[in-house]
KOLTORPA-317509 format. One record per residue (C-alpha): residue in three letters; x, y negated, z. Coordinates in pm, 1 decimal, decimal comma, padded with zeros to 6 digits. Layout:
N
<'ala' <X Y Z>>
...
//
This chain:
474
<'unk' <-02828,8 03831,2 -06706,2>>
<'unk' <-02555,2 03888,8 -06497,9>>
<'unk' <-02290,7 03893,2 -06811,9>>
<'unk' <-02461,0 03562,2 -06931,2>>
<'unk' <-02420,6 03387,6 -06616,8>>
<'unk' <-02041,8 03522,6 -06585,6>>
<'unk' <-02012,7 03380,5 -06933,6>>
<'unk' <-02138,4 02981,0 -06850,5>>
<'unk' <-02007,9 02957,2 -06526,5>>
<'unk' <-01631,2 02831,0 -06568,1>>
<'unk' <-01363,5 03087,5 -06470,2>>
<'unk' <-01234,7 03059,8 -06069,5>>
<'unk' <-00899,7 02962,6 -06016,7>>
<'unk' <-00709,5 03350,9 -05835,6>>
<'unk' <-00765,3 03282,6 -05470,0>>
<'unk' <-01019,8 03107,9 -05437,9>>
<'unk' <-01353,7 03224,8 -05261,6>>
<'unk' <-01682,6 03313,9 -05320,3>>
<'unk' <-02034,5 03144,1 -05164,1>>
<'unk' <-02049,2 03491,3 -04971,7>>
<'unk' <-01677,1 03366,9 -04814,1>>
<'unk' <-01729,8 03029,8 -04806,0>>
<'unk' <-02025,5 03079,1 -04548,2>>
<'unk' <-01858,4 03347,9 -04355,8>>
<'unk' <-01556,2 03102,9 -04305,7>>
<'unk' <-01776,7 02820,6 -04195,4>>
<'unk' <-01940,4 02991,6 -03932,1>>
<'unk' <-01563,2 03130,9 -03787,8>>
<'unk' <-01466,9 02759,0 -03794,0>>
<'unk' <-01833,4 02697,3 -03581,6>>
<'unk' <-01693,9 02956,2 -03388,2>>
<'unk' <-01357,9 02815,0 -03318,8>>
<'unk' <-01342,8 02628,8 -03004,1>>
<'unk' <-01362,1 02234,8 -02985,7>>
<'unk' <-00962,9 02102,5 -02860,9>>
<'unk' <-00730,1 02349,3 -03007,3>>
<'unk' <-00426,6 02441,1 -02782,2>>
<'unk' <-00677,9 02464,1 -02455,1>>
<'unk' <-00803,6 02872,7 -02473,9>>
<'unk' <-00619,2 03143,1 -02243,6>>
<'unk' <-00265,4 03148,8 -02087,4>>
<'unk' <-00192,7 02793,1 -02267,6>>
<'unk' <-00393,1 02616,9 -02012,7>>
<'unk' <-00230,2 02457,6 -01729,2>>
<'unk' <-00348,5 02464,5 -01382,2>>
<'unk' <-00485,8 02118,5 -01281,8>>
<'unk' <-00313,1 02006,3 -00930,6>>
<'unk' <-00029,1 02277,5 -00987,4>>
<'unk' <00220,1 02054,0 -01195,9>>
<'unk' <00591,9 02078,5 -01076,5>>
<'unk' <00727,1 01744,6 -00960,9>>
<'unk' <01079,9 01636,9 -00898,4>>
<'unk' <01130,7 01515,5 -00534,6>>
<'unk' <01471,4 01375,4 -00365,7>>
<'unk' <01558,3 01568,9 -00055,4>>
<'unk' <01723,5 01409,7 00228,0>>
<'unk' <01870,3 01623,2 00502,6>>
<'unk' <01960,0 01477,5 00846,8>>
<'unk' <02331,7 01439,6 00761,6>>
<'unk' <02248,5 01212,7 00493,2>>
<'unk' <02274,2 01468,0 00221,3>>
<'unk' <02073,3 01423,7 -00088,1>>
<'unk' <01906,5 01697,4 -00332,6>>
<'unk' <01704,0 01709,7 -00622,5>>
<'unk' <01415,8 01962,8 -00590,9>>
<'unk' <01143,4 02078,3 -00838,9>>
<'unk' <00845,4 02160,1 -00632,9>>
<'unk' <00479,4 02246,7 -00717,3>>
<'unk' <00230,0 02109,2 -00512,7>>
<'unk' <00139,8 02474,3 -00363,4>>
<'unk' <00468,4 02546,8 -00272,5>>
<'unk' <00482,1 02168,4 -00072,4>>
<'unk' <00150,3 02259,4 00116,2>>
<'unk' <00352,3 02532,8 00282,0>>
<'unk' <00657,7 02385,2 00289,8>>
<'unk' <00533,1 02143,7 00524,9>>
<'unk' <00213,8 02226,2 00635,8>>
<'unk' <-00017,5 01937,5 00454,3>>
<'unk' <-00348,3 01994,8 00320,7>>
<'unk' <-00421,4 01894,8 -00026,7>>
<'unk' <-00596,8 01545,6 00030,6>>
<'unk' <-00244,4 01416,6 00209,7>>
<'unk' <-00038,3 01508,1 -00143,6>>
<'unk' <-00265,2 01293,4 -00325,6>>
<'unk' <-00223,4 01036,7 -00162,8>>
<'unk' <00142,8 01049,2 -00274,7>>
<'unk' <00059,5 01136,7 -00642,5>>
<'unk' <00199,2 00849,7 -00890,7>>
<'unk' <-00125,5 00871,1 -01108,7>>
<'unk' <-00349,6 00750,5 -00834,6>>
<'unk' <-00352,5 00401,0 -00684,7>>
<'unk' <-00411,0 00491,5 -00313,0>>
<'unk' <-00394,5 00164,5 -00033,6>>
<'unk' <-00074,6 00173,8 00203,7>>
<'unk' <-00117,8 00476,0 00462,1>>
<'unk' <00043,8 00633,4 00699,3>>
<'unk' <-00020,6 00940,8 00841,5>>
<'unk' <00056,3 01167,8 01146,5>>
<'unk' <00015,3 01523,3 01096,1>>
<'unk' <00133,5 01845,2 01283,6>>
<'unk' <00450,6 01881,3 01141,2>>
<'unk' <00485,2 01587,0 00894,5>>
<'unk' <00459,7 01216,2 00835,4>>
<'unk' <00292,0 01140,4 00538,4>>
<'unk' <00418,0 00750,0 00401,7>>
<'unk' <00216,9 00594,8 00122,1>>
<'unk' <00419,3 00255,5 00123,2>>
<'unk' <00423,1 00050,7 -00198,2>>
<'unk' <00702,3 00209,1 -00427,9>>
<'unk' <00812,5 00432,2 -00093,3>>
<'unk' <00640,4 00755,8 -00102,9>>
<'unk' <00754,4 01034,4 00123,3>>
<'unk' <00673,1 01347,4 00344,6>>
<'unk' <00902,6 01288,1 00627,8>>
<'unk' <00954,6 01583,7 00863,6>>
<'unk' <01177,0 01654,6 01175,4>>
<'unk' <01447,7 01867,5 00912,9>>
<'unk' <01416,6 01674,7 00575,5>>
<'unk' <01247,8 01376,6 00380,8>>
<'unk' <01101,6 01478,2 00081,9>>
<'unk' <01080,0 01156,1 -00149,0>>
<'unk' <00905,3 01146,2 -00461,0>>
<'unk' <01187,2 01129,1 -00785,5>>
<'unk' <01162,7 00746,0 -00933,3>>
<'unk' <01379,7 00558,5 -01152,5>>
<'unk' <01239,4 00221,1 -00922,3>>
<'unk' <01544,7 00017,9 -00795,1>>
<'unk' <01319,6 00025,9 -00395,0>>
<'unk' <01330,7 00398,7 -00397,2>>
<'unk' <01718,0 00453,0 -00478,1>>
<'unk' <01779,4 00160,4 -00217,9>>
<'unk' <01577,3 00356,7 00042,7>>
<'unk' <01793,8 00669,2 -00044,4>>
<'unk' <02089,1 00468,6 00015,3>>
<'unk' <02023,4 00264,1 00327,1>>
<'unk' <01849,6 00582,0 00489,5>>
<'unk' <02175,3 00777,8 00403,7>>
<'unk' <02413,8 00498,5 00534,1>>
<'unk' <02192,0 00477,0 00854,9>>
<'unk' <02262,6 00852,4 00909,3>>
<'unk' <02590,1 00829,2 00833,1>>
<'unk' <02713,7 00596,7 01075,8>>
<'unk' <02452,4 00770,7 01323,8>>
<'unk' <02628,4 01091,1 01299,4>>
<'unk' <02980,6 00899,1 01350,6>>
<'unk' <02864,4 00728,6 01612,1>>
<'unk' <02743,1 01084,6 01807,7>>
<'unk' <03097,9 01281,4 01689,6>>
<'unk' <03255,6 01000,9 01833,5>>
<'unk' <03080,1 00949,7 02113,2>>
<'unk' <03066,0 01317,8 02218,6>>
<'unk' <03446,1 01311,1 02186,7>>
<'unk' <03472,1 01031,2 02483,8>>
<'unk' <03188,0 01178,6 02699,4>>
<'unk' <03148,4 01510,3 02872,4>>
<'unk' <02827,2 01692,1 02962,6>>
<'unk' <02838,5 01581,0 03332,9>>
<'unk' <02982,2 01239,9 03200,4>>
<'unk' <03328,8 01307,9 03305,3>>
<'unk' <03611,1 01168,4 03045,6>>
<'unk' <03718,3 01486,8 02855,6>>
<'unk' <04112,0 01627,8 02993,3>>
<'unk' <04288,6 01619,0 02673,6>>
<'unk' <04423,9 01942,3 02748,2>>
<'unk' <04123,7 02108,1 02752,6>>
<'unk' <04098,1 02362,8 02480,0>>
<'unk' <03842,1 02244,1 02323,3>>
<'unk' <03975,5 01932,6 02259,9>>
<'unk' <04121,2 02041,1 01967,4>>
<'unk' <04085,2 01953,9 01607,7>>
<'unk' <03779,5 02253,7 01638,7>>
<'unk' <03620,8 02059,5 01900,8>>
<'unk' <03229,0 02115,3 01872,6>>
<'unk' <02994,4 01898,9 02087,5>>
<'unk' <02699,9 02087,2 01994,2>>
<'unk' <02825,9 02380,3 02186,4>>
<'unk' <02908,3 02184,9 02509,3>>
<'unk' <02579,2 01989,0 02513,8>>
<'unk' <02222,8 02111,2 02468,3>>
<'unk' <01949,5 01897,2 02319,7>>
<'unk' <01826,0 01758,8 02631,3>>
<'unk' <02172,0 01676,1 02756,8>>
<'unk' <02267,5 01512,0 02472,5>>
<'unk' <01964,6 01303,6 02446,0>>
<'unk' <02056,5 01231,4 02816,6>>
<'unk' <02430,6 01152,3 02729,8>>
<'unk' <02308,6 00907,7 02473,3>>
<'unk' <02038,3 00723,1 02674,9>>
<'unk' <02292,3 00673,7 02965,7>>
<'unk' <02497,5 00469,2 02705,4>>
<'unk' <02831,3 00473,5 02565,1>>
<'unk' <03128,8 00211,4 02426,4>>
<'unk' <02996,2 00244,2 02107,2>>
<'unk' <02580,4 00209,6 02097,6>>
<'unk' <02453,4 -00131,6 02203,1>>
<'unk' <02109,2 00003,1 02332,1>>
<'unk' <01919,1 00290,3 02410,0>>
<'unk' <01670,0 00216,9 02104,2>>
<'unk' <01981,6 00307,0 01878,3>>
<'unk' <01930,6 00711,6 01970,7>>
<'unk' <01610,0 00721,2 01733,6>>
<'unk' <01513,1 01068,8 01596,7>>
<'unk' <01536,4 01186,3 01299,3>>
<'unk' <01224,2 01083,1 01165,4>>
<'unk' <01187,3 00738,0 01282,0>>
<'unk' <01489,4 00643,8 01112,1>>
<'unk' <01339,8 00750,2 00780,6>>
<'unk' <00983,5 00553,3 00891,2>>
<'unk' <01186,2 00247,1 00984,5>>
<'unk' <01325,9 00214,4 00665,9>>
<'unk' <01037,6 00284,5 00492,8>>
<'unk' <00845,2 00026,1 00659,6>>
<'unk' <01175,5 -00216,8 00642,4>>
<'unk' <01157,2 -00144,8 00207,5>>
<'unk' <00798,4 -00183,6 00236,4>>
<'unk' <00775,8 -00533,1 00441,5>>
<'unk' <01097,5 -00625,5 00275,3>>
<'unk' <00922,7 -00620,0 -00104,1>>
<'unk' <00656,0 -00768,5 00002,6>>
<'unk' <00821,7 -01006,4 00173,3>>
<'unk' <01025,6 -01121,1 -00141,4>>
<'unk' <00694,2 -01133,6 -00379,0>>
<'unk' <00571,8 -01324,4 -00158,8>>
<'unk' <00852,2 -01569,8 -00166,2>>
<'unk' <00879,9 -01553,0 -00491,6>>
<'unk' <00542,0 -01617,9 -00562,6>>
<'unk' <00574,3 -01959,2 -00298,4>>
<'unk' <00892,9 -02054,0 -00561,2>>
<'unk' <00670,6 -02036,4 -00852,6>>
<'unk' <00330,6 -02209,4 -00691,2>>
<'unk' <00440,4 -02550,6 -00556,2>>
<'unk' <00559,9 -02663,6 -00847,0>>
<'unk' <00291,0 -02578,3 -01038,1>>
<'unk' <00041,1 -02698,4 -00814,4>>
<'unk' <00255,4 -03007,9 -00782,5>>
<'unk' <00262,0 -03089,9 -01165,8>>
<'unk' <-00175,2 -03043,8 -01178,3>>
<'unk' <-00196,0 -03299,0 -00912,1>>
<'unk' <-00014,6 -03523,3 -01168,8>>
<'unk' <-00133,5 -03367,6 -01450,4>>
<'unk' <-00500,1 -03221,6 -01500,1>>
<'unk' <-00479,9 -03002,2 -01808,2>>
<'unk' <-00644,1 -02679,9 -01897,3>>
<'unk' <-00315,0 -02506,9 -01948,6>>
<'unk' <-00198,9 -02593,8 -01570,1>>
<'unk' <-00537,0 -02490,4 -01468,9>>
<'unk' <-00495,8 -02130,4 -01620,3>>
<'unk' <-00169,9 -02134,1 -01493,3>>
<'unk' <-00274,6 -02169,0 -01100,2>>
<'unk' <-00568,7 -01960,9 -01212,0>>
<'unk' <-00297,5 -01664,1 -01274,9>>
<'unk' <-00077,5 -01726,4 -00964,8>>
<'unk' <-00437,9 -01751,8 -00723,5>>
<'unk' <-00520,8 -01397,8 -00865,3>>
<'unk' <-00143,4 -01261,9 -00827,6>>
<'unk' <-00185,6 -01452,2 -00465,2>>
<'unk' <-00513,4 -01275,0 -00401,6>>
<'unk' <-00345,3 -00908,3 -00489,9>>
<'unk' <-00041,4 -00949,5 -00298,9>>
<'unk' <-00243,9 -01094,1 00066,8>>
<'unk' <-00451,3 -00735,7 00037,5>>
<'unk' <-00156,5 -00522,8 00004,8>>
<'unk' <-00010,9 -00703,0 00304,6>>
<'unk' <-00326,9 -00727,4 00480,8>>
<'unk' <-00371,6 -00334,5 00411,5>>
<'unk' <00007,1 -00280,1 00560,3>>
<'unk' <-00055,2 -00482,3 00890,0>>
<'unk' <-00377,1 -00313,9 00939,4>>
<'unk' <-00249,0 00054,1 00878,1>>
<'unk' <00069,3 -00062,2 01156,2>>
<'unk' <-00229,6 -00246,1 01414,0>>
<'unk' <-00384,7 00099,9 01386,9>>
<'unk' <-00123,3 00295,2 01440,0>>
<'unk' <-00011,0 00104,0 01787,3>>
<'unk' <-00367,1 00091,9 01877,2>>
<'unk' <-00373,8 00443,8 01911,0>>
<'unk' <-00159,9 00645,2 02167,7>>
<'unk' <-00262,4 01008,5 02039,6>>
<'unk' <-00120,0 00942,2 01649,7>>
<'unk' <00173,0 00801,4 01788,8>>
<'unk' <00229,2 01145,5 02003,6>>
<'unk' <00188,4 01307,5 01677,6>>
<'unk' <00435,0 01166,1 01493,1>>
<'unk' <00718,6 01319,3 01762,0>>
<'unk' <00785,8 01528,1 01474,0>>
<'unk' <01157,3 01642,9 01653,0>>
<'unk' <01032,1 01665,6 02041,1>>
<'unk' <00770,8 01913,1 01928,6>>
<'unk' <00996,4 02130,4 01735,4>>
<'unk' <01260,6 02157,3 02025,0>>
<'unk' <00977,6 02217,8 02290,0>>
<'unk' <00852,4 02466,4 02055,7>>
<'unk' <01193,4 02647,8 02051,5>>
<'unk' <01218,5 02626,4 02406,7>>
<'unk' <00893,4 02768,7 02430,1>>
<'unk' <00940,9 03046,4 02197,8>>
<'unk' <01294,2 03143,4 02381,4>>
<'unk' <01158,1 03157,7 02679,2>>
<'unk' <00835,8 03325,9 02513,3>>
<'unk' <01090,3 03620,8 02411,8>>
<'unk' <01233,2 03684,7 02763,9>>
<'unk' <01134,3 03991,2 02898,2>>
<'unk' <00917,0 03851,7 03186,9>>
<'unk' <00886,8 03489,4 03119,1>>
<'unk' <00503,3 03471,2 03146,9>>
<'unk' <00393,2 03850,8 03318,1>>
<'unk' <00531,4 04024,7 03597,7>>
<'unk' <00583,7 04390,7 03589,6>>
<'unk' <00652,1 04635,3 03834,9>>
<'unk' <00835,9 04942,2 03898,6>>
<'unk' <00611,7 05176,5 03737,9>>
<'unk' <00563,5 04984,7 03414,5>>
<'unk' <00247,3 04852,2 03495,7>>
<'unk' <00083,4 04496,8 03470,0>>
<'unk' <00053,7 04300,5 03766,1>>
<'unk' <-00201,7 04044,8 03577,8>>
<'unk' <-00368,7 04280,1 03343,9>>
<'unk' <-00685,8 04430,5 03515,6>>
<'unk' <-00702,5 04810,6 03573,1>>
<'unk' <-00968,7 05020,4 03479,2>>
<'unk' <-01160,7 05231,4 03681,8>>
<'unk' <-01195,7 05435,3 03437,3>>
<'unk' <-01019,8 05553,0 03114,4>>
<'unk' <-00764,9 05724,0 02988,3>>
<'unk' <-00395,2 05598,0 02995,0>>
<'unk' <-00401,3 05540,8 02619,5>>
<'unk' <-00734,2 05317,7 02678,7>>
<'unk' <-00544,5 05156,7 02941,8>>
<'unk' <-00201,5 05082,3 02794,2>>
<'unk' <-00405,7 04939,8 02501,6>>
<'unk' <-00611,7 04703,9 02699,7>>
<'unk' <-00320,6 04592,0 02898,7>>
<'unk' <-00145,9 04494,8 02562,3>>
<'unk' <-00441,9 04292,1 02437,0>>
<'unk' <-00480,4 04120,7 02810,6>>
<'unk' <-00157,0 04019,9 02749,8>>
<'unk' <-00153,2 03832,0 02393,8>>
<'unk' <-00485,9 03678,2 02496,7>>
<'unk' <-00306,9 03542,8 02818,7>>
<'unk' <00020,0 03453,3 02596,5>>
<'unk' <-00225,6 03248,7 02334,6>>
<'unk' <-00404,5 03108,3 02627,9>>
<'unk' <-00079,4 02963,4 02792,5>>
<'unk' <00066,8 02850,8 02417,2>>
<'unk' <-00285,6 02662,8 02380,9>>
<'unk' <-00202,0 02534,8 02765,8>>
<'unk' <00154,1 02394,4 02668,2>>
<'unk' <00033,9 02246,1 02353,2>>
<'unk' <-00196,8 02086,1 02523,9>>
<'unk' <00028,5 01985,2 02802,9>>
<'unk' <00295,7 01821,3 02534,8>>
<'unk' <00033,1 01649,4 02358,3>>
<'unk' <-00101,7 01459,4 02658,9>>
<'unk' <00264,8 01395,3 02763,3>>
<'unk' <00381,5 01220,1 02451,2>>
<'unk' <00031,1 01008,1 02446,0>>
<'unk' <00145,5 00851,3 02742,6>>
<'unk' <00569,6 00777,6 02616,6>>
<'unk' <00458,9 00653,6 02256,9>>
<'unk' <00670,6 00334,4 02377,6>>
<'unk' <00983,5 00390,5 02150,7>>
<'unk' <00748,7 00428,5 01864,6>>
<'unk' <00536,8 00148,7 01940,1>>
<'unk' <00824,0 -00094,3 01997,9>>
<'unk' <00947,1 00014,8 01648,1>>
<'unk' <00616,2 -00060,8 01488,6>>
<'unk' <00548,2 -00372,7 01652,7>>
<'unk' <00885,8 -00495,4 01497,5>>
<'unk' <00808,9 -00514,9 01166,0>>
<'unk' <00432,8 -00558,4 01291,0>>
<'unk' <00561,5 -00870,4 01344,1>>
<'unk' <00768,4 -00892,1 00993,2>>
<'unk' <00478,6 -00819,4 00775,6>>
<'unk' <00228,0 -01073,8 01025,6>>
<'unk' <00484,7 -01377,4 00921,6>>
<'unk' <00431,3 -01279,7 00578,7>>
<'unk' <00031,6 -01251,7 00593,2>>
<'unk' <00066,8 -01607,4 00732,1>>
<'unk' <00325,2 -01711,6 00479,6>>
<'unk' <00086,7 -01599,0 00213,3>>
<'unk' <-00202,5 -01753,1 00380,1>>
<'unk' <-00080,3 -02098,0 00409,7>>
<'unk' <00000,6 -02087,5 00056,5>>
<'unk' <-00359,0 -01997,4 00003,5>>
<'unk' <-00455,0 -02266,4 00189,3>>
<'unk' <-00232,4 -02533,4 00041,4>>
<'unk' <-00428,6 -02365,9 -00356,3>>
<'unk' <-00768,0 -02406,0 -00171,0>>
<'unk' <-00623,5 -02796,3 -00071,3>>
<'unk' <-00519,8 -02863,6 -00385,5>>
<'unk' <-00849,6 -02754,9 -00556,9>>
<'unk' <-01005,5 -02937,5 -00318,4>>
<'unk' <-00817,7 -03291,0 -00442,2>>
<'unk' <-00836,7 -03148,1 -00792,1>>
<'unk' <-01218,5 -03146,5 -00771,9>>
<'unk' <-01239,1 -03505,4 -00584,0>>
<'unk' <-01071,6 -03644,4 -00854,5>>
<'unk' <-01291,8 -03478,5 -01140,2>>
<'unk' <-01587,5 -03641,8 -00900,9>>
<'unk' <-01399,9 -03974,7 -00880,2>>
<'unk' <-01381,8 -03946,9 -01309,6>>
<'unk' <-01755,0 -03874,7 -01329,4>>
<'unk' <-01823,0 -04137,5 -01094,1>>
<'unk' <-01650,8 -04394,1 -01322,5>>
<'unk' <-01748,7 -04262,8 -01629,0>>
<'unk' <-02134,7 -04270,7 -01452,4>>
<'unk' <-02081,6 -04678,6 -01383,9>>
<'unk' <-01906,2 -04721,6 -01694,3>>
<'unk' <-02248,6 -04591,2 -01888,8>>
<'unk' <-02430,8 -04793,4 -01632,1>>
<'unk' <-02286,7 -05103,9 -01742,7>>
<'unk' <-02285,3 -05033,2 -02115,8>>
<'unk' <-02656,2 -04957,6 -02127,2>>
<'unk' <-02732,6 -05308,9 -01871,3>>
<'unk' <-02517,7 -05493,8 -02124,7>>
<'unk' <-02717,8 -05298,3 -02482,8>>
<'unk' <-03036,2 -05403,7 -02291,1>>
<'unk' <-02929,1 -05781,1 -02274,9>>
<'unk' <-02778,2 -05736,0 -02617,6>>
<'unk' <-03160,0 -05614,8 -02712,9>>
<'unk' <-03281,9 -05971,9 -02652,0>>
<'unk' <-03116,0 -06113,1 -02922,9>>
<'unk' <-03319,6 -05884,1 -03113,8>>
<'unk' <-03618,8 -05965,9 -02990,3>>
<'unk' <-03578,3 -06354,6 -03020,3>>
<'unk' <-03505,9 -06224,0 -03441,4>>
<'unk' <-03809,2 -06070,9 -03458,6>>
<'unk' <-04036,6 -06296,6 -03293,0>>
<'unk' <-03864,5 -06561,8 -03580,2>>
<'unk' <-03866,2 -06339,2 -03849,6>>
<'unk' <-04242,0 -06323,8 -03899,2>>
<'unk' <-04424,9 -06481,0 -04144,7>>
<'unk' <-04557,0 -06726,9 -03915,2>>
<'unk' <-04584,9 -07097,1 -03997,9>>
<'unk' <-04395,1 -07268,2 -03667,8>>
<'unk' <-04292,4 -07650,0 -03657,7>>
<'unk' <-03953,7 -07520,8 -03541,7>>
<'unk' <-03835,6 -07449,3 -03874,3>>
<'unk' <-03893,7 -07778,0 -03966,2>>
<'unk' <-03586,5 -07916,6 -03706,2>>
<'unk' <-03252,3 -07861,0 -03812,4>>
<'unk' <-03123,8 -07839,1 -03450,8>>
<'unk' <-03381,0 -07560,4 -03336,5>>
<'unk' <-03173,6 -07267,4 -03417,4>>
<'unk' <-02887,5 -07376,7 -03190,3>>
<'unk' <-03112,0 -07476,3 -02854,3>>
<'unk' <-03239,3 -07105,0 -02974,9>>
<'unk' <-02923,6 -06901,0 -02950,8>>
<'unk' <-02774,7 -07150,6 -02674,9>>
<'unk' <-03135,3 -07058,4 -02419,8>>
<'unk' <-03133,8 -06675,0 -02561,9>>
<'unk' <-02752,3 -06623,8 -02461,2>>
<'unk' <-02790,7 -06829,8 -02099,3>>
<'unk' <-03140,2 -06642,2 -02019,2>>
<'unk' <-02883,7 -06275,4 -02116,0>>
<'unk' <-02668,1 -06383,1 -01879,7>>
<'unk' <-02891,7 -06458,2 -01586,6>>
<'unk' <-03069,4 -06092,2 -01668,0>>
<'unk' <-02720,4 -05963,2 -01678,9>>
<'unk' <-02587,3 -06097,8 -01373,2>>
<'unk' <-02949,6 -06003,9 -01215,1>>
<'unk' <-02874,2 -05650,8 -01277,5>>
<'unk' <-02524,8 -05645,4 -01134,8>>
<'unk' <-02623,4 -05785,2 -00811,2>>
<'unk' <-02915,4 -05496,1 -00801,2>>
<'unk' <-02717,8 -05249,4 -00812,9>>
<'unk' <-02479,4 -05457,9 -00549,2>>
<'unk' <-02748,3 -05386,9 -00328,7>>
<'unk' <-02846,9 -04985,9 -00387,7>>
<'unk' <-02414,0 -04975,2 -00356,4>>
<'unk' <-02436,4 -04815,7 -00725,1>>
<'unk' <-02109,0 -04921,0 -00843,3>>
<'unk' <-01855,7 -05129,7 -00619,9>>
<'unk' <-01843,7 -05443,7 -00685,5>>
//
């Protein structure tokens, strides 16, 4: 049977496989998994992606880093909600955001992580971002000439410099003449060279100002360009009613609507910030890093918070009654971190309420362009309302249409229903009824002369009716 079978079936072409095969090589494709390329060390870790981001020191220097987003969380201390808000594939509202040791700026094109060291902006071809890069580096520029030069002209005590001083040299340093403090105090006293006080800004306020001076700048001239492209078209549909002007100002009242919530979103996120001392304090990104040097040098001076005696001992740790010297040594070392935590927690706390109440530099710089983004909510407001006026005309002249078109079909049907007289006279004549009118030959005249004359009087009836109910003007 088998030999018979072997001999009707028609020979298999070398390679190819059996019904035994076939099956077993269906059910390793069912056992293949569903999107090829996706199985074991081919996967990629979702959230982990490197990104390219533009560094910018405080001297203005620029550098192109590849960072993961892991590597960023440390790097400046974020958690991972605040680096979404700056990732390009989400559409987040403006925000900005005062953390510990970073400023996190969600502004239009401008996205950043702005710390007291370093700006971190994220890599984009967009003309805004490489015009940020360059006005934040020219800004630092002349901001570093302007110390180096004034440094040169001012001693620490505010004494003009001898030129024969030593270090008057070509090597002169003015770091390591002046401290932070007296430096910031050299600078606020003023100088021949910086107009105002405001000019001495920290590091990272310079970087927010221009941030929010790219931000309120391109929105600013969208809006302005949007006001160039409205009036005319708004002026031609007063002229001109057409459904192609209507789509038209349709388009520009939806572009209109966009653009007034990104502004509106911009002016709120600024109101909130000057409404509220204690994220101001927070943004002192550079005062909290040198307090928290001085802190930790004075931290790592033998006796700066515990006094000791003679003997070695602690004068604040508590002794024990009882215990060996191991026990005690031990339990004087923990007294003493717990007391060094408790007066770090004390000075943290002490800073923060400090800066909550001198948040005025930073609120004077947000109420600035506060004010810059307000005039253009209220530029882009009034050219709402001018839309919303010109609808208004456009609609009371589609009503002032119907209203014609309503007397004009008013009249018509008065005049058809005179008209329908005429008809009625015809019939009345056209019946088969033997009348001694037909035997006149001047009858049909008188007829159409009192037919037409009674029309009229109906007609003119009707007009002064609706005269009266002040249907049509008349």
């Amino acid at each position: 049977m088998a030999d018979l079978k072997a001999r009707l079936l028609p020979p298999r072409p070398p390679g190819a496989a059996g019904p035994s095969e076939v099956v077993v090589k269906k059910v390793d494709a069912l056992k293949r998994p569903l999107f090829q390329g996706m199985e074991g060390a081919s996967v990629k870790k979702r959230g982990h992606g490197v990104r390219s981001w533009i560094r910018i020191d405080p001297s203005g220097n620029t550098q192109i880093l590849e960072v993961d987003k892991a590597s960023l969380m440390r790097r400046c201390d974020l958690p991972a909600r605040d680096l979404r808000l700056l990732d390009p594939l989400f559409v987040y509202p403006s925000t900005i955001l005062g953390r510990e040791r970073a400023i996190v700026v969600n502004l239009e094109q401008i996205r950043c992580i702005i710390t007291a060291d370093e700006v971190l902006l994220l890599n984009s071809l967009d003309n805004y971002v490489l015009q940020y890069v360059t006005e934040l580096q020219r800004r630092l520029f002349l901001k570093n000439q302007s110390d180096m030069t004034s440094f040169k002209w001012r001693s620490p005590g505010g004494v003009p410099v001898d030129s024969s001083h030593p270090a008057n040299g070509k090597d002169f340093d003015a770091g390591q003449l002046l401290s932070p403090s007296e430096r910031k105090q050299t600078m606020n006293d003023g100088d021949m060279f910086s107009g105002s006080a405001i000019d001495d800004l920290p590091f990272e306020f310079r970087a927010l100002e221009v941030a929010l001076e790219a931000a309120c700048t391109f929105l600013d001239t969208q809006a302005a360009e949007l006001e160039e492209e409205v009036y005319p078209v708004l002026d031609e549909l007063t002229t001109k009613i057409s459904t192609l002007n209507l789509e038209h100002v349709r388009r520009l009242k939806s572009r209109l609507v966009a653009l007034t919530r990104r502004v509106q979103k911009v002016r709120d996120e600024i109101e909130q910030l000057m409404d509220d001392d204690s994220d101001m304090a927070e943004m002192y990104l550079t005062e909290k890093k040198e307090q928290q040097a001085d802190f930790a040098f004075f931290d790592q001076k033998p006796g700066a918070h515990f006094g000791y005696n003679n003997a070695g001992g602690s004068m604040s740790a508590p002794v024990s009654p009882v215990g060996s010297p191991v026990v005690s040594a031990h339990q004087s070392f923990m007294d003493r971190r717990l007391e060094k935590s408790y007066s770090q927690k004390s000075r943290h706390d002490s800073m923060t309420s400090s800066r909550t109440t001198e948040v005025e530099e930073l609120e004077m710089l947000l109420e600035a362009y506060f004010v810059v983004i307000d005039g253009t909510l209220n530029k882009l407001t009034s050219l709402k309302e001018y839309i919303d006026d010109t609808e208004d005309f456009i609609n009371i002249q589609l009503d002032n249409v119907r209203n014609q078109l309503i007397q004009f079909e008013l009249l018509l049907t008065t005049a058809t229903f005179v008209m329908a007289i005429y008809s009625v006279v015809a019939g009345v004549f056209g019946m088969n009824i033997p009348m001694y009118l037909f035997d006149e030959p001047s009858a049909f005249k008188w007829v159409l002369i009192i037919s037409g004359f009674g029309g009229i009087l109906i007609f003119i009836a009707f007009l002064w009716f609706f005269k009266q109910k002040r249907l049509m003007p008349l």
